[in-house]
Each structure stands twice: as C-alpha cells, then as structure tokens.
N, C-alpha and C positions, 0 to 999 in steps of 0.2 A: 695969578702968575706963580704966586708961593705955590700950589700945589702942584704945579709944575713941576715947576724945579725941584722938589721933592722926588718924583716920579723920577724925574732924570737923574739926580743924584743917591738914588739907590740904587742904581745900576752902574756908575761912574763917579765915584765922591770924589777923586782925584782929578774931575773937571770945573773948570770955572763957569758953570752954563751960561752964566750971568754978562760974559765977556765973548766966550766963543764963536763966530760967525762961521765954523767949517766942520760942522760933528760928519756930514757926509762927505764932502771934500776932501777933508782931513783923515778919515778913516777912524774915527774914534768912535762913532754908530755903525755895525755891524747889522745885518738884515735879523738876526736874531733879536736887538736889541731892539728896532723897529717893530717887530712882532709885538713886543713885551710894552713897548710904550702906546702903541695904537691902543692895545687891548686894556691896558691904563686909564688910558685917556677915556676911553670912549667909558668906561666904568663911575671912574669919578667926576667925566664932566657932564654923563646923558646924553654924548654923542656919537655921530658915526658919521666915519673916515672911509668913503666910497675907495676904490682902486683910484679912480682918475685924481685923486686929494692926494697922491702918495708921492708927491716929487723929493727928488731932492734939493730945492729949493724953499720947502715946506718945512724941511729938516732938518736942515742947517744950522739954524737956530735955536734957542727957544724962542724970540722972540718970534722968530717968524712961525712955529709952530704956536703960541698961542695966538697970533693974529687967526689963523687954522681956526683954532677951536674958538675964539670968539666971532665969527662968521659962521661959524656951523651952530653956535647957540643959538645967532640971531636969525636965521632960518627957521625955527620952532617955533 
C-alpha cells in the first residue's frame, strides 16, 4: 500500500490518500492524473489495468484502488 500512496502522493501531496473516499467524485483525479497512475501502477506493481478495470469506483480510493491491484497480482 505504501507504494501506493507514494505514486499518489506525487501527484497530490496536499491529499490525505489515506482518508479520501472521493478522488473521482470529488474531482481531485483528473483523467490525466489517471493516465499517469495506471501507467505507475502497472510499472511498479507488474500489472495490467484492462479498460473494463477502469471505474470510477476502482478510483475513488486508494484503498479500493489497491484492493485493484491485489486481485490483478493474484491472477498471475
């Protein structure tokens, strides 16, 4: 999860990722900012984030964004 939040917090230091429940709701993840984390994500965690993975319910969170990628780990 720490790497995570990493990845998120270098694109938004001035969010609490750790509390947030609304990055897309909210409007605080932009589709640019989505680009830059998928392409993150799938870098440092060896995964990939199909179209149909891309809700924004997936992204709302971190939490629910790593629940994401530990489901696409455990597929490997």
């Amino acid at each position: 999860m720490e790497a995570l939040l990493e990845i998120l917090r270098s694109l938004h230091p001035e969010v609490d990722f750790e509390t947030c429940g609304r990055l897309i709701d909210g409007r605080i993840l932009d589709s640019f900012d989505l680009v830059s984390i998928i392409a993150e994500v799938e870098d440092r965690f060896g995964v990939v984030i199909t179209a149909e993975k891309i809700t924004p319910e997936r992204f709302n969170s971190a939490q629910a964004l790593y629940a994401l990628i530990r489901e696409l780990e455990d597929k490997d």
